[in-house]
N, C-alpha and C positions, 0 to 999 in steps of 0.2 A: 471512101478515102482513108480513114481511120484503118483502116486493114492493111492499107498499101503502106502507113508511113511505118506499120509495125514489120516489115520486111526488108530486105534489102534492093531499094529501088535506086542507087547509085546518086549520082549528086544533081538530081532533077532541080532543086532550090537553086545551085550556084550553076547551073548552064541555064536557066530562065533569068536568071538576074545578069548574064552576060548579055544574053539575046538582048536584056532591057537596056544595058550599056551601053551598045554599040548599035543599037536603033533607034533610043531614045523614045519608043514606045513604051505608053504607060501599060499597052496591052499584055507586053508579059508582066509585068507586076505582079499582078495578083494571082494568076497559076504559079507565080515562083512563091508568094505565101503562103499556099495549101499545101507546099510541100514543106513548110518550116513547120519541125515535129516540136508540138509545143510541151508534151510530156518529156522533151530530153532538156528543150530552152530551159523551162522554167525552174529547175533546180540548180542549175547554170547561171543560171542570172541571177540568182540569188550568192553563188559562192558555194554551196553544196555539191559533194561529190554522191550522185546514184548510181553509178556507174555500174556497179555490182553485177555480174550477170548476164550484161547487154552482147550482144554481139560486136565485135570491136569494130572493123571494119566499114561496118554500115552506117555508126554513127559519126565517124569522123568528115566525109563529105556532108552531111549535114549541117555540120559546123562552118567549113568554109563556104555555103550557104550563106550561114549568117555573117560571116565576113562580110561576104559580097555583098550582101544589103544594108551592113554598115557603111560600108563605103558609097552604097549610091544613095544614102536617106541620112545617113550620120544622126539614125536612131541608136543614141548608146547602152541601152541595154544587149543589142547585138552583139557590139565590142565587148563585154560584158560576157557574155554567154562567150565567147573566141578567149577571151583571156582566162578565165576559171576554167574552161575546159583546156588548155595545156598545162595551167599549170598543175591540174589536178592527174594527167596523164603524165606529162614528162618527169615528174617529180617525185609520183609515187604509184605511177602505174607503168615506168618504161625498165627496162633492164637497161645496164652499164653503155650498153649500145646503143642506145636512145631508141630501137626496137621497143614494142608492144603487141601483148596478146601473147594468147597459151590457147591453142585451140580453136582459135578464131573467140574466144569468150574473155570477160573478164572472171574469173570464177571466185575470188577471194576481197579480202578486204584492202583496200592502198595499203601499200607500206612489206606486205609479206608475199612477196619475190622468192624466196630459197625456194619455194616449193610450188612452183608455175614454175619449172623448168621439163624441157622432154624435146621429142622433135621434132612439136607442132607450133615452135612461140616465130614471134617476129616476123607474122606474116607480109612479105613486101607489100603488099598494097596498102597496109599499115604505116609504115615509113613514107612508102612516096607518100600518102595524104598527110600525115604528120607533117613534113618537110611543106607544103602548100600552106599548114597554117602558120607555122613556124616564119616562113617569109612574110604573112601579112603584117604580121607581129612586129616585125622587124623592120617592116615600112612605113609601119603606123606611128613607132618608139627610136626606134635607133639603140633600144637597147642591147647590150653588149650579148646577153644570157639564150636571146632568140638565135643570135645566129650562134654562137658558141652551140646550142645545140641543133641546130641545122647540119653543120660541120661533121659532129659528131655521129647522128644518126646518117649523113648521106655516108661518108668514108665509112661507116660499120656496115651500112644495108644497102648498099646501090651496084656501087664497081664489082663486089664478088657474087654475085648472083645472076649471073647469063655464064655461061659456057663456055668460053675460048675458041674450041672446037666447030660448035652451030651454031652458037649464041642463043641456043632454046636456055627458059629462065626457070627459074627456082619460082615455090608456092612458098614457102618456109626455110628459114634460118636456124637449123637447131642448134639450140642455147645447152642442153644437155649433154652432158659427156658419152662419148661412144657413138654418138650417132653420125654419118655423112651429109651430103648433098645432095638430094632426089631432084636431078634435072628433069624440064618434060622433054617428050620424043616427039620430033617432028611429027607423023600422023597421026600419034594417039593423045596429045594435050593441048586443050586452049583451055585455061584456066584463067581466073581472071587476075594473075599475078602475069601473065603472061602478057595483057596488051599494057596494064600498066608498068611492066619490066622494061618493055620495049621504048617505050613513051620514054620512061629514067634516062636513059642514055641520048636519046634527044638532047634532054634538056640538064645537060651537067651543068653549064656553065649558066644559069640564069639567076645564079644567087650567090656569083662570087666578086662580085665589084660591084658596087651604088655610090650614086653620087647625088650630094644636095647643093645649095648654098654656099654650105661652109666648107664643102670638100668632097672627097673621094673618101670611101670604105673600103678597103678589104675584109670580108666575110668571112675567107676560108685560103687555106693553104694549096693552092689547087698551084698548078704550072702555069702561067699567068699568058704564055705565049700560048697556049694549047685551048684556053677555055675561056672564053669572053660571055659578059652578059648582054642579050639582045632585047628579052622583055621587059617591058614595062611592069614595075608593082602595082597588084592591084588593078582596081577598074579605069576603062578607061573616062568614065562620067565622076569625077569626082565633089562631095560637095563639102566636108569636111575640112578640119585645118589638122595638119596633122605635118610630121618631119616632111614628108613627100620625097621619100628617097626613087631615084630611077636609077636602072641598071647604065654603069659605065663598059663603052666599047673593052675590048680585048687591049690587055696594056701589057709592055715589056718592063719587068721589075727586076733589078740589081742591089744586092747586097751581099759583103760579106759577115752579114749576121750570124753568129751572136758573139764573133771575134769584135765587129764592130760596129754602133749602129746607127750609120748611116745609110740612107736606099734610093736608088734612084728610081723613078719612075717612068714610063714613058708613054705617052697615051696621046700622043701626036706627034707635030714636027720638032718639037723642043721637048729636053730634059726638062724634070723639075727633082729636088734635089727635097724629100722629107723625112722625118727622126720617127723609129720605133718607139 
């Protein structure tokens, strides 16, 4: 087992902890523990960035893993290990684009970006998992900073990477000057940017409006008629206190912002009339 979690076995932790959610069997529990890589937790849950090195990609489902069994055990060192691991990526391991990765590796120390540029950074599957933790974060907090960068890395890494033409998707976003766009070709690419590319366009709209309690959020500047949120944040076994934000239906929004700021809103049979 030790051998498997050092390779890229995709997010075995956070689809066993789903199964455990929504059957409410204890029996996946504990296969979804054996896949929590305790060599990446524990420098994480302490607030330590090791990153150095690691293959990007592989360790970010791991992480929302541990999301996921925060939310169904509301053991907070998990949250813990979720939270030090973005901010220790978004902050001082992502480019402008909220994009991460050069290579598929971290190769350098946080903070020195100039030189991890070429035209192998920002691999999509990088971003969508980014974007998955980025939302727990956001459902847990309601802080402003998660979806702010949600926004950012989707509108940088999501809409310009399928095709127009076939819709076949991009592996890499190059961040380096000079370089294009290497689409894959219908019979010769499945790469695995390729089902997660496909999945992205699914799911545009599932992190653009939440609602709690105290109200409605808008996340992101999206076209409001066009993209509505239908998932639920997070698990559905929750045991936790936390904001408990859930995605709001598709709504009609009016304003003539930033001439003036008032907006109306419209998320059923009535207007309601709120201030930017």
């Amino acid at each position: 087992m030790a051998r498997v979690l050092e390779v890229e076995y995709g997010g075995m932790n956070d689809l066993l902890y789903q199964l455990y959610a929504a059957t409410g069997e204890r029996a996946w529990q504990a296969p979804a523990q054996r896949f929590d890589h305790e060599r990446i937790f524990e420098p994480l849950a302490n607030g330590r960035d090791e990153l150095k090195g690691l293959h990007v990609k592989t360790q970010i489902p791991k992480i929302i893993g541990a999301a996921q069994r925060y939310e169904l055990t509301g053991e907070k060192r998990y949250r813990d290990v979720v939270r030090w691991f973005f901010h220790h990526v978004a902050t001082m391991r992502s480019y402008a684009t909220g994009g991460t990765g050069n290579g598929e590796r971290r190769g350098l120390d946080p903070g020195k970006l100039a030189s991890e540029l070429s035209g192998y950074t920002q691999e999509c599957c990088c971003t969508y998992n980014m974007l998955k933790v980025a939302r727990h974060l956001f459902c847990w907090t309601a802080a402003p900073r998660y979806a702010d960068y949600y926004e950012r890395a989707m509108f940088n890494g999501i809409p310009d990477t399928q095709h127009p033409d076939d819709a076949m998707t991009l592996c890499y976003l190059a961040l380096a000057s000079g370089y294009g766009k290497l689409f894959g070709l219908p019979p010769d690419a499945f790469w695995c940017c390729t089902g997660t590319g496909v999945e992205s366009f699914s799911k545009l709209g599932d992190s653009v409006y939440f609602h709690d309690d105290d109200g409605r959020t808008s996340t992101c500047s999206s076209p409001p008629k066009r993209i509505g949120a239908r998932k639920a944040c997070g698990s559905s076994k929750r045991r936790i206190s936390r904001k408990n934000l859930a995605p709001l239906s598709p709504c009609a929004v009016r304003t003539p912002y930033p001439w003036d700021c008032a907006c109306e809103c419209r998320a059923g049979p009535r207007p309601a009339e709120r201030s930017l």
